[in-house]
C-alpha positions, 0 to 999 in steps of 0.5 A: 784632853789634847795631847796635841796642846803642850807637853805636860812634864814639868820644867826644872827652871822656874819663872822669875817674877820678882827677884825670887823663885816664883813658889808656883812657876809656870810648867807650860811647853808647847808641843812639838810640830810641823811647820806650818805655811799659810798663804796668801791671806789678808793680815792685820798685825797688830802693828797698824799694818795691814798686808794683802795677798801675804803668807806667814810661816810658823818653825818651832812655835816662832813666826819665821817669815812674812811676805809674798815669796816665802820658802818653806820647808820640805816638811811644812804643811801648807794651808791656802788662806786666799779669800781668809784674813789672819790677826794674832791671837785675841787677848783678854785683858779683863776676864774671870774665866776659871775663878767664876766658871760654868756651871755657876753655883755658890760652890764655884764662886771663887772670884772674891774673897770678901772678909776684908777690903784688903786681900792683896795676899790672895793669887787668882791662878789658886781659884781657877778650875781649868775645867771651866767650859767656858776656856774652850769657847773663848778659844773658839772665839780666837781667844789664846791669851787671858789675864784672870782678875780676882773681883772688884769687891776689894780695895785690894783684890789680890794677884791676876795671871795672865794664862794661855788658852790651851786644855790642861790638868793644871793651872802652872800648865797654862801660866804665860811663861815670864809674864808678870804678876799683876795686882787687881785694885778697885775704886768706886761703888764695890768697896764701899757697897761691899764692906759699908752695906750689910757689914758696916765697915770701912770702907762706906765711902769714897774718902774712906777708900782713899784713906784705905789705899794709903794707909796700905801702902804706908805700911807696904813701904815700911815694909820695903824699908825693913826688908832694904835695911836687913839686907845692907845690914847682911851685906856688911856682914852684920848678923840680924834676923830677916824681916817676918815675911807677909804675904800681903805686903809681899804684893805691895811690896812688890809693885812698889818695886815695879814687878808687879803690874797694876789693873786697876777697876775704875770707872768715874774720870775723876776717880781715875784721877785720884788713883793717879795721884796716889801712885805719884804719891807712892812712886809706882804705877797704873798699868791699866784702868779697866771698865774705864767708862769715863776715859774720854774726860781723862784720856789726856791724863791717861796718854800723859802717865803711859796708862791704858784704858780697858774699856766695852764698847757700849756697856753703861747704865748698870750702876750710877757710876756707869752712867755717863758713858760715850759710844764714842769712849774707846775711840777718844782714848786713842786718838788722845795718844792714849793705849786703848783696850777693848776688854770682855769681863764676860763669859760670853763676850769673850767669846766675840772679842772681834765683834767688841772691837768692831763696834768701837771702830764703827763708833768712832768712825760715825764720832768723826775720826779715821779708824782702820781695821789694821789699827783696831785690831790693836785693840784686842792683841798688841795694846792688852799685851802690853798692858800684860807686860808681854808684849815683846813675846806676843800680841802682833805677827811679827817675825821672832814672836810666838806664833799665836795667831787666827785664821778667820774665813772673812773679815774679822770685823764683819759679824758673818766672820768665824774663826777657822784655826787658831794656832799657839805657839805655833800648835793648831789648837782649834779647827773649826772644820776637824772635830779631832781639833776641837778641845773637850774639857773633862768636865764636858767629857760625858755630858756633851753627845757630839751627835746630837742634832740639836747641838 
């Protein structure tokens, strides 16, 4: 454990979610640290620019400044990134790391919690084992932001957490203060195989999904009447007892009240359609489609309702509804206006985020259509912060943000390139060239001989 990634005493003050006192705040304080200089790199902001032979201080977790001529403090360690290139910190809209952890084994599988269609009750952030390796890889990847997603077997799968990538004992150590709580639904194939297979229930078919959404937020809405109804009927002073509180229309309830952020599986246009229509039809709103392999027949719709695309760059085939796929997908999304988003669902491709994005620019450029790296970069920081509900704290190198950044030896877009720092808050969490800066994770501690040439 890095006593160098944050201060692990508990905060008095909880995060405020939803109205009430988050029952599992977030306990995560950076460290305290050196300002620190970097000097005349090449950076991608998140923000469509791209700036040449520019320097970036970092006070007291916060970017203080960007530009050619920055005065820095006395006390400030200064770094020469000439010939280097910095983007802000990756984030992972899409990823199961902590809740299916390495190494994989049925004892570890916590992902799904399959006994009904609908687990809207159940939060991702209580499955996640922040020993889970695979963290310290993804931070090696330039990784300092990830959404954990309970899996796709349910209509409902329960709460997501969006968390920072930095070494701790507990999960409420890595909790993104603020962010939101997101609900993981999904539609298509995985409900209807799950629950209609082997189980021979409902839902086993794509109507009786639907039908299954539906009645669920039917309920969820009655029981934001009855919760509304208690306390006018308190506010005129009239003594009655409070709705019995349930914890699966708590969720519901809770998005219908636009607190909760909805990321929602999905791959076939039409379903996405559907989806869409049942959150007129309800009053709330999708955030995101994720996996999304048909968004390019719907990308007017998704730019049309503010909803973003979560999407790989060349993953199809797999399943039929996989299978009508463009290389071309997350490039027709953006250029439609829409919020595209380059997203991992793997423990190994989270670990080369860049290279992800990389191939979808390559894609839509041989598609025809003008790609930066400085607006590409979007892809994997600003647009799944916003998906995330924290945009306005981090996803961009912008004065007044977090300083969650990465230092790359080259072009991110190249496959030559690695990461060489990786900054939170302002805290060097990974060094690729110091040893002392590479985090361990206690299940690693033991088992991994860092002398071994084989390594």
């Amino acid at each position: 454990m890095l006593a160098l990634a944050l201060n692990s005493a508990c905060t008095d003050k909880p995060d405020v979610i939803t109205g009430q006192e988050d029952p599992f705040p977030s306990t995560y304080t950076p460290a305290a640290t050196s300002p620190v200089l970097l000097s005349n790199a090449t950076l991608l902001t998140g923000t469509g620019s791209r700036l040449d032979n520019t320097s970036i201080l970092l006070i007291d977790g916060k970017i203080s400044a960007i530009g050619r001529e920055i005065d820095a403090p006395g006390s400030a360690v200064v770094i020469d990134a000439s010939g280097k290139w910095i983007t802000p910190g990756l984030i992972d809209v899409h990823s199961h790391l902590g809740v299916y952890p390495a190494p994989s084994h049925e004892g570890n599988l916590d992902g799904n919690e399959i006994t009904s269609p609908n687990t809207a009750q159940v939060y991702a952030e209580h499955s996640v084992w922040t020993q889970d390796p695979q963290f310290t890889l993804a931070l090696a990847g330039g990784v300092t932001t990830l959404q954990i997603l309970p899996g796709s077997a349910n209509l409902f799968g329960g709460r997501g957490v969006t968390l920072k990538n930095i070494p701790s004992r507990t999960v409420q150590e890595m909790k993104f203060p603020g962010a939101p709580y997101s609900l993981k639904m999904a539609c298509g194939e995985n409900p209807k195989r799950v629950y209609g297979g082997e189980l021979k229930q409902t839902p086993a078919s794509r109507m009786a999904n639907v039908a299954g959404y539906r009645t669920a937020w039917i309920e969820a809405s009655d029981y934001v009447n009855k919760q509304e109804s208690y306390a006018g009927k308190q506010a005129q002073g009239e003594e009655t007892d409070p709705p019995l509180r349930d914890l699966q229309l708590e969720t519901l309830a809770e998005v219908l009240r636009g607190n909760i952020l909805v990321h929602n599986h999905c791959y076939r246009g039409e379903e996405m359609a559907v989806m869409i229509d049942i959150a007129r039809e309800f009053n709330y709103k999708v955030t995101a489609f994720h996996h999304a392999v048909e968004a390019y027949k719907v990308a007017d719709l998704l730019a049309e309702h503010d909803i973003c695309a979560a999407m790989w760059p060349e993953w199809w085939g797999f399943k039929h509804e996989a299978y009508d796929m463009v290389e071309g997908n997350v490039a027709m999304v953006d250029a439609a206006g829409a919020c595209a988003i380059v997203h991992s669902d793997s423990a190994i491709t989270v670990q080369h985020l860049n290279q992800e994005a990389a191939k979808a620019m390559a894609a839509g450029i041989d598609a025809g259509y003008h790609i930066t790296r400085a607006h590409a970069i979007n892809w994997i920081t600003s647009n799944p912060a916003r998906a995330l509900g924290i945009d306005a704290l981090t996803g961009s190198l912008e004065v007044g943000k977090m300083a969650d950044l990465v230092l790359w030896d080259g072009d991110p877009f190249s496959v030559y390139s690695k990461t060489e720092k990786v900054f939170i808050d302002g805290v060097l969490i990974y060094d690729r060239l110091d040893e002392t800066r590479q985090p361990v994770t206690d299940f690693d501690l033991g088992i991994i001989d860092p002398t071994d040439e084989r390594l």
